[in-house]
GUFI-344823 format. One record per residue (C-alpha): residue in one letter; x, y, z. Coordinates in steps of 0.5 Angstrom, whole numbers, plus 500, padded with zeros to 3 digits. Layout:
REM GUFI-344823
A,X,Y,Z
...
//
This chain:
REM GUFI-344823
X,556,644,692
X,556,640,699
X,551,635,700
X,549,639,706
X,548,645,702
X,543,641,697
X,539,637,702
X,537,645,704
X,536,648,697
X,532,640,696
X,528,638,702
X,523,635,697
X,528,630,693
X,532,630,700
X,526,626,703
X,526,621,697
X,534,620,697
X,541,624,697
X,544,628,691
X,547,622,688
X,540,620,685
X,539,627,682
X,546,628,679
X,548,625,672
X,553,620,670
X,559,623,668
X,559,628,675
X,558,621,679
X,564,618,676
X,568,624,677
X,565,625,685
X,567,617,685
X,574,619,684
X,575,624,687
X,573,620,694
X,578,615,692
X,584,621,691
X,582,624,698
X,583,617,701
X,589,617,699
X,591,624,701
X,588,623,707
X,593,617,708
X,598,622,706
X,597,627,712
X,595,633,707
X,592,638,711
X,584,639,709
X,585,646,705
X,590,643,701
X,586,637,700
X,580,641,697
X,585,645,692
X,587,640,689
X,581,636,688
X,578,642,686
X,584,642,681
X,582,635,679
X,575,636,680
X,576,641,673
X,581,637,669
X,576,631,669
X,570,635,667
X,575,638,662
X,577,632,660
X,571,627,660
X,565,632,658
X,566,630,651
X,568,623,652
X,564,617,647
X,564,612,653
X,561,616,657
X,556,619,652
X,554,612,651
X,553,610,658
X,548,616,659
X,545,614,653
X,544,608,656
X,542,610,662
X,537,614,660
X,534,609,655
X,533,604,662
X,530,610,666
X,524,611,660
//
């Protein structure tokens, strides 16, 4: 989902902030790198739509890959314990 397509399906919560504020650990560590990979791909000259297949590719692995990860199960525990 594109930050557009969120601020139209949450125009309440997009009033208050943007989607990074609403999402989870684990989907900002994958977004941050992601944004880093597309830097440099653009830096590289390849064209959009390849971009996007690749990052969705990557986007998949590393959701894949991190979901079940230990450290980041202890920083959302430890995110949450600082939200409450």
């Amino acid at each position: 989902m594109t930050a557009k397509e969120w601020k139209n399906k949450n125009p309440k919560l997009a009033k208050e902030g943007n989607i990074r504020d609403y999402t989870d650990l684990l989907h900002l560590v994958i977004l941050n790198n992601l944004e880093n990979t597309n830097a440099g791909y653009i830096e590289e000259k390849i064209p959009q739509s390849e971009r996007l297949v690749r990052l969705n590719h990557s986007a998949r692995r590393q959701m894949e890959i991190l979901k079940n990860n230990k450290n980041i199960k202890e920083l959302e525990q430890l995110q949450k314990q600082i939200k409450d």
